[in-house]
C-alpha positions in Angstrom: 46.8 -95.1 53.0 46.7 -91.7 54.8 50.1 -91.5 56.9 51.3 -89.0 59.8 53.4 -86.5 58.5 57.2 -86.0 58.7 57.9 -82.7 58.4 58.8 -81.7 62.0 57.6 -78.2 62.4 54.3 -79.7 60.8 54.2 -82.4 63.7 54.2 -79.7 66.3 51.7 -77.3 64.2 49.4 -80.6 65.0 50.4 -80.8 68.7 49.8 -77.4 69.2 46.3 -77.1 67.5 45.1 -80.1 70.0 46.3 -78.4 72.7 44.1 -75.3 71.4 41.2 -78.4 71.1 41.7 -79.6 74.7 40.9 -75.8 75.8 37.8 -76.0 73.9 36.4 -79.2 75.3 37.9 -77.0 78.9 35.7 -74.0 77.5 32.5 -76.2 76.9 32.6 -78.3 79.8 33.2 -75.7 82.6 30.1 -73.9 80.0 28.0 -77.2 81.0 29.3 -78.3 84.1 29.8 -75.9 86.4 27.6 -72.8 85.3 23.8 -73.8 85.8 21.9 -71.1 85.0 21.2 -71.0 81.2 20.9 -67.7 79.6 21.8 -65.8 75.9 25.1 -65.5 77.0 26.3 -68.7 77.9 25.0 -69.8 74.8 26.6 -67.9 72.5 30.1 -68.7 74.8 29.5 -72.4 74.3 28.8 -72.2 70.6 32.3 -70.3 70.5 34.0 -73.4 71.9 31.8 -76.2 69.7 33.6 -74.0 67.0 36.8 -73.7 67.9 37.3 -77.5 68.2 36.0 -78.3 64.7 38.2 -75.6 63.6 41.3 -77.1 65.7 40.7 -80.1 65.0 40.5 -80.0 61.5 43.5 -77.7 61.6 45.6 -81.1 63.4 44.4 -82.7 60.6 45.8 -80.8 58.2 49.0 -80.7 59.4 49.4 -83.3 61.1 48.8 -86.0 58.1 50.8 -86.2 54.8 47.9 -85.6 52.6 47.1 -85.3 48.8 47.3 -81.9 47.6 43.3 -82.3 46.3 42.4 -83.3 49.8 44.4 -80.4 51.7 42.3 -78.3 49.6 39.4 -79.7 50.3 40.1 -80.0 54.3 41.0 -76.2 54.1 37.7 -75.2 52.2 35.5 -77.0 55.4 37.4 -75.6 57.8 37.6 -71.8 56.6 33.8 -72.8 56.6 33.2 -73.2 59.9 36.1 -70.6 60.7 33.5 -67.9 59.1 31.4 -69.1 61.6 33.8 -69.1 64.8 35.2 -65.3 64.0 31.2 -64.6 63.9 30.4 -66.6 67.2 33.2 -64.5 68.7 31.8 -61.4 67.7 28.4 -62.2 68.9 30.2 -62.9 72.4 32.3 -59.5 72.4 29.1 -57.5 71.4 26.8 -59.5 74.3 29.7 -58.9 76.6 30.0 -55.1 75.8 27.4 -53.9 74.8 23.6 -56.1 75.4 22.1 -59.6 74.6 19.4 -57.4 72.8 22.0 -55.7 70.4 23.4 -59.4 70.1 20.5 -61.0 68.9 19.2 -58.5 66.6 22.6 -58.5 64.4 23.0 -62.3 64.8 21.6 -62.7 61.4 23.9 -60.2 59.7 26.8 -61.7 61.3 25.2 -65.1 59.9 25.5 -63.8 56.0 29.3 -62.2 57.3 30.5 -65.7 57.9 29.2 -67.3 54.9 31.0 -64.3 53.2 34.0 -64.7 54.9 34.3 -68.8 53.3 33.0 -67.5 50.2 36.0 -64.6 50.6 38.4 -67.6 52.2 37.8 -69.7 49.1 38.4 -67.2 46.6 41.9 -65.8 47.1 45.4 -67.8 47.4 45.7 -67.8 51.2 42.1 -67.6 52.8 44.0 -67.8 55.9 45.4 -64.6 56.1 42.2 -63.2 55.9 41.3 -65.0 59.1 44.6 -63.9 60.7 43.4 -60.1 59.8 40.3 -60.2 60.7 42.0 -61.5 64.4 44.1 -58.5 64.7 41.8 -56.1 63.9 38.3 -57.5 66.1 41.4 -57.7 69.4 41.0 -53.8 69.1 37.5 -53.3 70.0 38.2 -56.0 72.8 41.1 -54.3 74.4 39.6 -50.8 74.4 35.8 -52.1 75.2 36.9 -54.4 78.2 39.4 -51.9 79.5 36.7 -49.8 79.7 34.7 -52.1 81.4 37.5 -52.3 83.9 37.9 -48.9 84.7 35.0 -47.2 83.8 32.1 -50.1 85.2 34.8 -51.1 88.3 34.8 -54.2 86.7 38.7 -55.4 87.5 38.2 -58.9 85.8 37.5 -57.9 82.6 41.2 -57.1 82.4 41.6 -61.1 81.8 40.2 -60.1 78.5 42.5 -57.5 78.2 45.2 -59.5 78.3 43.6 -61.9 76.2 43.4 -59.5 73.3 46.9 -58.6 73.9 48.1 -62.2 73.5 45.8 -62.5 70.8 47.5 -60.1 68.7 50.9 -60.7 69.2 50.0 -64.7 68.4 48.5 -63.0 65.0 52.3 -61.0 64.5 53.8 -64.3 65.3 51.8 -66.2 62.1 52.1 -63.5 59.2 55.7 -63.6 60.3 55.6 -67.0 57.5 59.7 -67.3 57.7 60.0 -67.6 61.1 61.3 -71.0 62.3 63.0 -71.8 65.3 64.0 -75.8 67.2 64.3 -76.0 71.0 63.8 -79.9 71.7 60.8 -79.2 69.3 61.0 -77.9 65.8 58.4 -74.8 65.8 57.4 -72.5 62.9 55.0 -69.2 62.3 52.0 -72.0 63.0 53.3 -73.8 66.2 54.3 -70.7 67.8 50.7 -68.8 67.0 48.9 -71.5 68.3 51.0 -71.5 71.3 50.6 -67.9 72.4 46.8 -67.9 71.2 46.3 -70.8 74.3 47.4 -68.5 76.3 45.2 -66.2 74.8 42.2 -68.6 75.3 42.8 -69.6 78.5 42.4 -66.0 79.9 39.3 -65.7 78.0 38.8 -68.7 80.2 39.4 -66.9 83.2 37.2 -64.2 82.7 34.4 -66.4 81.7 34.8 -68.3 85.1 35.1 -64.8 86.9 32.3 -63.1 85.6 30.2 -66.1 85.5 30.6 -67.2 89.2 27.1 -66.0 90.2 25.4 -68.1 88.0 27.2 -71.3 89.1 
């Protein structure tokens, strides 16, 4: 019988991933919802968030339950499968943002064979994760220089939401490698709780910006 764990800082490594999952369905609904005109972009935004909540929510799961070891595996290998896939939706988004929907389109299928490689990658070395984790840091670059140029350069103030985001992003990314950290306040947190906390914030200033700088297509 598959049982909740009972390791406390597990328990809130589970809370915090579904709060990560309730801003996805946020992500995908306001995506729906509230803008009406379809186009490349909003697409490619909304496949971002389908991801992230299979990703999240199969990360709950994994904490959250008191698992067999063959099973964890197994959990971990489908979800750095779709995670290939999410880092890859991400980029796609970034790249449309920054750069064109034409450019976008015409490297989808590379970044297609990238995210198979990164679960092939994922599968292959002790702690797949990390790789994730790296891969994080190091696309939050691009974002913070492209959309602070977008701000400044294209008078396009909102984009510094992003630029935020990426900033979060990171330090959430310094939080998780950091694998010792542990800390209680009501709530027993470790180096997972705590990422997941300061990547929502993360998210929900990508958030922002998406409902800034889509509000003429509402």
């Amino acid at each position: 019988m598959i049982k909740l764990t009972d390791i406390p800082a597990e328990q809130t490594a589970a809370v915090t991933d579904l709060i990560l999952v309730a801003l996805a369905v946020l992500g995908v609904l306001y995506l729906k919802i509230v803008v009406k005109v379809p186009s490349w972009r909003r697409t490619i935004w909304k496949n971002f968030f389908y991801l992230m909540f299979i990703v999240c929510m199969l990360g709950a799961v994994v904490h959250g339950f008191d698992l067999l070891d063959s099973t964890r595996l197994h959990l971990w290998h489908i979800l750095f499968f779709f995670l290939g896939f999410f880092l890859m939706s991400f980029t796609l988004a970034i790249i449309c943002d920054l750069h064109s929907e034409e450019l976008s389109k015409k490297i989808l299928p590379y970044l297609m064979l990238a995210g198979v490689g990164f679960f092939i990658f994922a599968i292959s070395i002790p702690n797949g994760f990390f790789g994730f984790v790296v891969y994080q840091f190091l696309i939050m670059i691009p974002v913070i220089v492209g959309y602070t140029r977008l701000a400044f350069k294209q008078k396009h103030g909102a984009a510094l939401w992003m630029v935020a985001a990426g900033i979060f992003s990171m330090i959430a990314v310094l939080f998780q490698v950091n694998t010792n950290l542990q800390f209680t306040f009501i709530w027993t947190f470790d180096h997972n709780g705590i990422y997941h906390l300061v990547q929502s914030v993360g998210v929900l200033l990508f958030i922002v910006w998406l409902m800034v700088s889509f509000k003429g297509e509402q």
